[in-house]
N, C-alpha and C positions, 0 to 999 in steps of 0.2 A: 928344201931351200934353207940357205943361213937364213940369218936375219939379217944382215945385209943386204942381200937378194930381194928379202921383203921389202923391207926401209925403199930397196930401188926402185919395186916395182908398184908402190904406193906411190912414191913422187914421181914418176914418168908416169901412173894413169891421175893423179890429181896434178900436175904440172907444180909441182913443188921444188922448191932448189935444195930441200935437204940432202937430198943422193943417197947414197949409203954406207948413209950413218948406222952405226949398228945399236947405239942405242936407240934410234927409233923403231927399228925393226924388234928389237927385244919389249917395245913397250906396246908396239900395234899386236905379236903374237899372245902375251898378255891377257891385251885387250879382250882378243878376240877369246884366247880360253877362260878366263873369267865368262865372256859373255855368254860360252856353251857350257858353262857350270861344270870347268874341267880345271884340273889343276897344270899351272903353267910353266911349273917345274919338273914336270911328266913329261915322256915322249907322246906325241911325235911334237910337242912345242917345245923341247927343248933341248 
């Protein structure tokens, strides 16, 4: 997935009006490799 694709499909399952915004999608994948003690400039987040 981009992260466009993310960004979209976090605010269609939280009913969000961001859409796909690609900065949010680059900060949720981020998010999420920080949270699995991954680096987020690695594949496959990046």
């Amino acid at each position: 997935m981009t992260w466009r694709e993310v960004a979209r499909a976090a605010a269609d399952a939280w009913g969000s009006d961001h859409g796909g915004n690609q900065r949010v999608g680059e900060e949720l994948c981020r998010a999420a490799a920080l949270a699995l003690g991954e680096d987020p400039n690695a594949e496959p987040w990046n």
